[in-house]
C-alpha positions as CSV (number, residue, x, y, z in Angstrom):
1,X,34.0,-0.3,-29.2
2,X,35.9,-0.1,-25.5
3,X,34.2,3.5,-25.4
4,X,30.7,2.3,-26.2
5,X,30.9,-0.7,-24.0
6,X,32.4,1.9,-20.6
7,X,29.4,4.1,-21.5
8,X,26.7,1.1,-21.2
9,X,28.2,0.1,-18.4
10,X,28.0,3.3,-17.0
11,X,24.6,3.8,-17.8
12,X,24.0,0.3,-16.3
13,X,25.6,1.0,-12.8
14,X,23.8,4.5,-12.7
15,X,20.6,3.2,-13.6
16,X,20.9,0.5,-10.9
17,X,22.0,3.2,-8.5
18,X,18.7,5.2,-9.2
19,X,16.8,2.0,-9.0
20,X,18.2,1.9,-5.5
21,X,17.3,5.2,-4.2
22,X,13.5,5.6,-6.0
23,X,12.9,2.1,-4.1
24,X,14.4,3.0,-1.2
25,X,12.4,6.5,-0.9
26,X,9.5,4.5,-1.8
27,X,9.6,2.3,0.9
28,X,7.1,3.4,3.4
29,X,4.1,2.9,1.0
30,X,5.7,-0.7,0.0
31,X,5.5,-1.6,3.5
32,X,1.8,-0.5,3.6
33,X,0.7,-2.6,0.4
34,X,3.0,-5.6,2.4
35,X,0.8,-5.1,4.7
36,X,-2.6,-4.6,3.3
37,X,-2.8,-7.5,1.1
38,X,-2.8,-10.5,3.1
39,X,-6.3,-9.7,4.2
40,X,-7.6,-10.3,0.8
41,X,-6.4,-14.3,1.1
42,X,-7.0,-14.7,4.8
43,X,-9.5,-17.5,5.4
44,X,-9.0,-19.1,1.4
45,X,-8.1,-22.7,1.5
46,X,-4.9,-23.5,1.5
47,X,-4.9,-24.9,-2.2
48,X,-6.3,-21.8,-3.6
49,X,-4.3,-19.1,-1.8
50,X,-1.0,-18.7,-4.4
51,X,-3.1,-18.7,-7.1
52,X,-5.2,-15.8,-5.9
53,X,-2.2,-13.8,-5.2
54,X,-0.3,-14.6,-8.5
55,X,-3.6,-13.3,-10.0
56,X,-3.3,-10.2,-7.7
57,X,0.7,-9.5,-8.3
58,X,0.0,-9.9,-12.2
59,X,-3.0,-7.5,-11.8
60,X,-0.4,-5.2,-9.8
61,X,2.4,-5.4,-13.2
62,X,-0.7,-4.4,-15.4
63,X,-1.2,-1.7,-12.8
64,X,2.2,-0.7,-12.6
65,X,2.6,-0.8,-16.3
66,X,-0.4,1.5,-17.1
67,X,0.9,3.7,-14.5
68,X,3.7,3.7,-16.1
69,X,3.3,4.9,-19.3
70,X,0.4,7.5,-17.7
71,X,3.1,9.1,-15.6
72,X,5.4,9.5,-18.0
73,X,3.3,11.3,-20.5
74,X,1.1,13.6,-17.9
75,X,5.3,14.6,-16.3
76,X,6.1,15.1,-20.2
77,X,3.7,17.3,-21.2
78,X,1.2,18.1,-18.7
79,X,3.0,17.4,-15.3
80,X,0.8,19.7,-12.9
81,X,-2.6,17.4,-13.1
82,X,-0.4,14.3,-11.4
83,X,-1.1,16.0,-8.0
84,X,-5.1,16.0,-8.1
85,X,-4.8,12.7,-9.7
86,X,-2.8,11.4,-6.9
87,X,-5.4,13.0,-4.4
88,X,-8.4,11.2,-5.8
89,X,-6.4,8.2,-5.3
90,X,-5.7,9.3,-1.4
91,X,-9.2,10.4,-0.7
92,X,-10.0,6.8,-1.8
93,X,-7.7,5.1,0.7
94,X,-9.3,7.2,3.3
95,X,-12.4,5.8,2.6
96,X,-11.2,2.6,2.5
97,X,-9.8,3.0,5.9
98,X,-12.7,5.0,7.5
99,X,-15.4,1.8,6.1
100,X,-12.9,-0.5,8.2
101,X,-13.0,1.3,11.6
102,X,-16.6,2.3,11.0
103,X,-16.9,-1.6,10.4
104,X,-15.3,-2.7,13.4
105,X,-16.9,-0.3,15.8
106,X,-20.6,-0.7,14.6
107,X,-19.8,-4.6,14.1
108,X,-21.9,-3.8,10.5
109,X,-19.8,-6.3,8.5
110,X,-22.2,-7.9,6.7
111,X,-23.5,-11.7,6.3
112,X,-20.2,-13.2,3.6
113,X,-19.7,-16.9,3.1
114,X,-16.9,-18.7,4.5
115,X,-13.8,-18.4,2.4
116,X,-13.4,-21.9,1.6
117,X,-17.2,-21.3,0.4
118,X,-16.9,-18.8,-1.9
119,X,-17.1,-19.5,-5.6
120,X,-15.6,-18.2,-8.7
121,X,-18.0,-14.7,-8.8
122,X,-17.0,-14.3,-5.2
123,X,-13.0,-14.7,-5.9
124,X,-13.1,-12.8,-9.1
125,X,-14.7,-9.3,-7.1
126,X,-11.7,-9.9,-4.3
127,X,-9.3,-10.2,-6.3
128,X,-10.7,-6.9,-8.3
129,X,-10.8,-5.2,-5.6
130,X,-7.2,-6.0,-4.2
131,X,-6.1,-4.8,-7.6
132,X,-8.1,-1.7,-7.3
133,X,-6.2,-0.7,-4.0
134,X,-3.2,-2.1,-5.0
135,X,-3.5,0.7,-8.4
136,X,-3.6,3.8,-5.9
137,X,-0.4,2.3,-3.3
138,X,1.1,1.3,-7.0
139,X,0.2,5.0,-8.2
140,X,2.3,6.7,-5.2
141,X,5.0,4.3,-5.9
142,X,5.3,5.3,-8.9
143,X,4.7,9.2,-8.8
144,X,7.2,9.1,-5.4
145,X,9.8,7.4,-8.0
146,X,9.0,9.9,-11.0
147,X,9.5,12.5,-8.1
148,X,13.4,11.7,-7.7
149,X,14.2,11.1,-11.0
150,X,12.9,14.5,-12.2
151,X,16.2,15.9,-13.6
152,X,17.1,12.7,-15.7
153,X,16.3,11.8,-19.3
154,X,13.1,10.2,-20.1
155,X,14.3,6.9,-21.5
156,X,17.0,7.3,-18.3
157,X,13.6,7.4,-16.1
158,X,11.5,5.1,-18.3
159,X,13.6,2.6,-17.7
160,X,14.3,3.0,-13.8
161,X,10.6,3.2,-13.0
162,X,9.9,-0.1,-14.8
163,X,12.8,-1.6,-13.0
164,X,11.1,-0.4,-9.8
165,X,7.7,-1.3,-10.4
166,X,9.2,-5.2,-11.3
167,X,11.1,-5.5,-8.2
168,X,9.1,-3.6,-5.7
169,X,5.9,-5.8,-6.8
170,X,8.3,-9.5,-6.7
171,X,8.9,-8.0,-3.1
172,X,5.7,-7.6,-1.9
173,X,4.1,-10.3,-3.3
174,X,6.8,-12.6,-2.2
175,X,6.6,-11.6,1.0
176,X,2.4,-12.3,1.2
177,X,2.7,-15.2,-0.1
178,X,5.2,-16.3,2.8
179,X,3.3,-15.1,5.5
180,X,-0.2,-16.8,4.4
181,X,1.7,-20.2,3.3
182,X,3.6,-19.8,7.3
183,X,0.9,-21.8,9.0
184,X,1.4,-24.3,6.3
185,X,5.0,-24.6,6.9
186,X,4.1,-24.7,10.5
187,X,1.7,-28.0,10.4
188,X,4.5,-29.5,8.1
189,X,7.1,-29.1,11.0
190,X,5.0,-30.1,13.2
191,X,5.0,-33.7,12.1
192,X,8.8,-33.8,12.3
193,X,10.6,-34.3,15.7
194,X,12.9,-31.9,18.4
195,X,13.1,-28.9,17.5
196,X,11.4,-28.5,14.0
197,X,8.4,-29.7,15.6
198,X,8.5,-27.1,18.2
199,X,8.8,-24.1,15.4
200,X,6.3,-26.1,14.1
201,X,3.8,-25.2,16.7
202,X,4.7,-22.0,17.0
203,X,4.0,-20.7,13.9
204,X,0.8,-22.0,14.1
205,X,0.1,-20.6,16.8
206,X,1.7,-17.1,15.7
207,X,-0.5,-17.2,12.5
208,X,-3.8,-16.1,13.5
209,X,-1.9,-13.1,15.7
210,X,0.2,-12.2,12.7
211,X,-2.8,-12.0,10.2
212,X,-4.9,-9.9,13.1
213,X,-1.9,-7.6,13.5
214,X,-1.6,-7.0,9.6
215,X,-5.1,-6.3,9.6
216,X,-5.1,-3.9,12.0
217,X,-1.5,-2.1,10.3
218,X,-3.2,-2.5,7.1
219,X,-6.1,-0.1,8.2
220,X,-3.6,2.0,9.4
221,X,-1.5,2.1,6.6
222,X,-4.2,3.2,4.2
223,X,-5.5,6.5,6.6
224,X,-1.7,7.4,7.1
225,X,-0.9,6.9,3.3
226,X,-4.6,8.5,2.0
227,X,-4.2,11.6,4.4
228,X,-0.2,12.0,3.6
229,X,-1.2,12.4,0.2
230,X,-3.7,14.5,1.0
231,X,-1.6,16.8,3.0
232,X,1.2,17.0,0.4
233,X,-1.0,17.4,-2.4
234,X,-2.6,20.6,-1.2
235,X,1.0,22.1,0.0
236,X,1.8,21.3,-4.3
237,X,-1.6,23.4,-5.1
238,X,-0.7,26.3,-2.6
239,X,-2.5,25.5,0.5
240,X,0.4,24.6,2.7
241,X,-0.9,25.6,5.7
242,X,-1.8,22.1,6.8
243,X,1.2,20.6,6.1
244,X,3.3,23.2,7.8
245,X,1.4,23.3,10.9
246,X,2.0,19.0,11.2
247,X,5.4,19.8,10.2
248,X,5.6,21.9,13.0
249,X,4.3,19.6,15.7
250,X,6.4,17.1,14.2
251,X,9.7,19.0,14.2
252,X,9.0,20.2,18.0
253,X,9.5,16.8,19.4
254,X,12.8,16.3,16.8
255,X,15.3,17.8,19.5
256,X,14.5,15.2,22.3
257,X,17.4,13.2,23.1
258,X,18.1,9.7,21.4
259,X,14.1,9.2,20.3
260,X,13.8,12.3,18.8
261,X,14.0,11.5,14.9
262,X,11.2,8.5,15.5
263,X,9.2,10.8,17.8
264,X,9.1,13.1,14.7
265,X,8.2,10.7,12.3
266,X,5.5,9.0,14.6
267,X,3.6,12.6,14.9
268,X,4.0,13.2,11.1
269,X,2.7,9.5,10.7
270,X,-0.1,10.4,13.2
271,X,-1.5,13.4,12.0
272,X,-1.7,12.0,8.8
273,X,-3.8,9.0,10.0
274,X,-5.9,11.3,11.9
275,X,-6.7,13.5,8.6
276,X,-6.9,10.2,6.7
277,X,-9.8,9.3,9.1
278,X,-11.3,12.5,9.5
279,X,-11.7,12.7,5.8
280,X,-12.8,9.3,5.0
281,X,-15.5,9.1,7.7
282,X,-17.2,11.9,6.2
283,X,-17.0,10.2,2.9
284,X,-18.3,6.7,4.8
285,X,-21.4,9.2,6.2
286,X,-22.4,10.2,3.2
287,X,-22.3,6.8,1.4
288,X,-23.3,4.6,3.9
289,X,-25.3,6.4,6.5
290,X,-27.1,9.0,5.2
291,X,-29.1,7.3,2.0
292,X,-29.9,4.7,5.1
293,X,-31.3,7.3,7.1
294,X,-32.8,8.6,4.1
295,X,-34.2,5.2,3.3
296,X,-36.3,4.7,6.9
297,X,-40.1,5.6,6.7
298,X,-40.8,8.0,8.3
299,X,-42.5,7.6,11.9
């Protein structure tokens, strides 16, 4: 009995340990869903806000969950098809990213309803499509996890990716619903007195800079995430060549004193935004542009 009970607790303490490090390598992509969501809610009215997002973080378990039991099986028995998989998923993001930037430079947003306007119909396809970026940042979670836990047992790894996919989505979810609900907090303390009013005010004011900043990381986050996976997955297939030459810009700015680590990360980071866009614009010319082009009589 003392035996049995020393080996669950082992496995218990080692399981959180592995937890630990798959979220912790992880990381960089949770930041970039942290910071992609809020743009889904900005503009909703206040009352209607948590709701959406408890829609969107259950629609990120089912994501997770059907990830999960995908990943598994494909690394069981056919573990070489996760890689294209994953790049269909990155060439998406790019897209996603490109439309943005070719959005805000060509001002081509389209004619939408106020946010307090919108109806049921209107809701329902944001929060779809939340969930449908949230599948591919969920899907490199997931596959980054599986990644470093490649040498333990499958119910060992079953049950450290669900632990993962629980906590990593109460963290990111938690964390968009404080920042849209921070104005609300802010008009709160601003009927109070001293010094509560004072934070009060500025967190109003902070709001509509914090939600224009996310946006702007957001679109960032997507190219950088899209074109890493991009990069990564064709160095898996045996077309490294891309990857080693940004590995090599990267690493030549890694001996400068003090900044040289984040130096190195930021041209890594940078050159796989770039691809990210590079590939994605295409994608955005042959969606958007062209058929238009192809749709004007001709003169």
């Amino acid at each position: 009995m003392a035996g049995g009970l020393a080996a669950l607790l082992d496995d218990v303490a080692m399981i959180a340990k592995l937890t630990s490090a798959t979220s912790t390598k992880a990381m960089a992509v949770v930041i970039d869903d942290a910071a992609v969501t809020p743009r889904y809610v900005t503009g909703l009215s206040p009352a209607r806000e948590l709701p959406i997002i408890w829609r969107i973080a259950k629609g990120s378990l089912r994501n997770k969950a059907i990830i999960l039991v995908v990943a598994l099986a494909l690394s069981q028995f056919i573990p070489w098809i996760l890689t294209p998989i994953l790049m269909l998923g990155g060439t998406y993001l790019c897209f996603e990213g490109a439309e943005k930037v070719w959005e805000a430079v060509s001002g081509h947003h389209g004619e939408e309803e106020p946010a307090a306007d919108r109806g049921e119909k209107d809701e329902n396809t944001l929060v779809g499509g939340a969930i449908t970026t949230d599948f591919i940042l969920s899907a490199e979670i997931m596959v980054i996890s599986l990644n470093s836990l490649a040498e333990e047992g499958f119910w060992r790894r079953a049950i450290t990716l669900t632990l993962v996919g629980i906590l990593i989505t109460a963290l990111v979810y938690g964390v968009v619903a404080l920042i849209v609900k921070m104005d609300d907090v802010g008009l709160k303390l601003k009927e109070g007195k001293g010094a509560g009013r004072a934070l009060g005010g500025l967190l109003v004011a902070a709001m509509p800079k914090l939600l224009a900043a996310l946006s702007v990381i957001g679109i960032a986050a997507m190219l950088w995430v899209g074109g890493h996976i991009l990069l990564d997955g064709a160095a898996k297939l045996g077309w490294g060549a891309p990857l080693g030459l940004v590995h090599g810009l990267a690493h030549a700015t890694a001996s400068v004193p003090v900044a040289g680590e984040t130096l190195e990360w930021v041209v890594e980071t940078a050159c796989s935004a770039v691809l990210g866009l590079a590939v994605g614009a295409v994608i955005v010319a042959v969606v958007h542009l062209i058929p238009k082009r192809a749709a004007e009589p001709a003169r």
